[in-house]
Steps between C-alpha positions, in 0.01 A plus 500: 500500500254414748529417884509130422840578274702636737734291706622608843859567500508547902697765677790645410811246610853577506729188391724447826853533258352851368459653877785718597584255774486162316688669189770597678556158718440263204834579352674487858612133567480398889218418720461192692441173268540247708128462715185265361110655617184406558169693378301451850179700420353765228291716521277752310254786580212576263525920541687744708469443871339181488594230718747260324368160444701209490510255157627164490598567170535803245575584157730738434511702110835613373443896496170516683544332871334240659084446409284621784716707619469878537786641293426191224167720463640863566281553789824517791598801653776566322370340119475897357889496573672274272758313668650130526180294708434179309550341809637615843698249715559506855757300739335256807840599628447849569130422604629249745800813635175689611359275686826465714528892499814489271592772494362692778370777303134488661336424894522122425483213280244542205311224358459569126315214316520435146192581410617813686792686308317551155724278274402270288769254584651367812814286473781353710856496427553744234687813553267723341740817514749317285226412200503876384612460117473128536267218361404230674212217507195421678411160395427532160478915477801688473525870663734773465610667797411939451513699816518419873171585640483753810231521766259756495284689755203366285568151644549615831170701491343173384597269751530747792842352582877708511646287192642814308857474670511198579456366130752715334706360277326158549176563381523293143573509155240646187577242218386481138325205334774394223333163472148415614320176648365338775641560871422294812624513910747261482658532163878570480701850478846496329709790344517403109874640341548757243211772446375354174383089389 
C-alpha cells in the first residue's frame, strides 16, 4: 500500500457515553430539561497554542471533531491522550460572572472573550453541567454530553489572567460528534430525549 492508500483516521477519540463520567450519568435520569440555547460563536485553532480564530460556520464529523480545528487533526495539546474533545462548549453565562467578579475569587472583574477561553463553542442558556450523559442538538448536529471540562494552568499561562479558580466547575462540557453537519452562530440548542434515535 502506498502513501496515496492510506486514509487518515485522526486522533484517538473517546465516544462521550464510553468515558467514565458520561457512562455512569447516561443511565441516571435528572438534569435540567426545561431551557432552549443559542450557539453564539465557534471557534477553532489550527495547532497547539495558536490563537483561536473565529468561523461563521463549521463542520463538525461524527468521531473526528470539528474541520480546522486542532484536535480534528491531532495536533492539540492534549490529542496523544485520548479523551472525549469532538467539540468543547462553554457558557456566556459564566464568561459574563467574570466580568462582574462573581465570585470574588481574584483582585477584580476579568474580561474573558470568546475567542479567549479555548472552546470551540460559546452558547447561552444551556446548563452545560447538566448535559453529562445527555444528547442534545445544535441545529442540525447532535452531541453527546462526556465530561465537564476543568480549567487548567495551561490557559492561565496563555492568557496571563487568574482564571484557574475562578472557572471551576464552570469551565464547559467535552462532547462527542454522534451526528455530524453544518453549525452556524445563531442556530438553536435543545436537549433531544432518550440516549439513542
Amino acid at each position: 500500500m502506498n502513501q496515496d492508500d492510506t486514509v487518515d483516521a485522526g486522533p484517538a477519540m473517546l465516544d462521550a457515553f464510553t468515558h467514565p463520567a458520561g457512562s455512569i450519568a447516561v443511565s441516571v435520569p435528572g438534569g435540567a430539561t426545561a431551557w432552549n440555547g443559542t450557539l453564539l460563536h465557534i471557534h477553532v485553532a489550527p495547532s497547539a497554542s495558536y490563537e483561536m480564530e473565529e468561523v461563521h460556520e463549521a463542520t463538525c464529523v461524527a468521531g473526528r471533531g470539528i474541520v480546522g480545528d486542532r484536535y480534528f487533526s491531532g495536533t492539540g495539546t492534549y490529542s496523544p491522550k485520548p479523551d472525549v474533545r469532538e467539540v468543547t462548549l462553554i457558557e456566556q453565562e459564566a464568561l459574563d460572572a467574570l466580568s462582574r467578579n462573581d465570585p470574588p475569587l481574584q483582585g477584580g472583574s476579568i474580561q474573558l472573550l470568546p475567542v479567549d477561553h479555548r472552546r470551540n463553542l460559546t452558547v447561552r442558556g444551556v446548563p452545560l453541567n447538566h448535559l453529562v450523559g445527555r444528547r442534545f442538538r445544535v441545529g442540525e448536529v447532535i452531541l453527546r454530553g462526556g465530561r465537564l471540562n476543568f480549567p487548567c494552568k495551561y490557559l492561565e499561562e496563555l492568557l496571563g489572567l487568574p482564571v484557574y479558580l475562578p472557572l471551576y466547575n464552570r469551565s464547559g462540557l467535552n462532547c462527542s460528534i454522534e451526528r455530524g453537519g453544518v453549525i452556524r452562530p445563531g442556530d438553536a440548542i435543545s436537549l433531544l430525549e432518550g440516549n439513542t434515535d
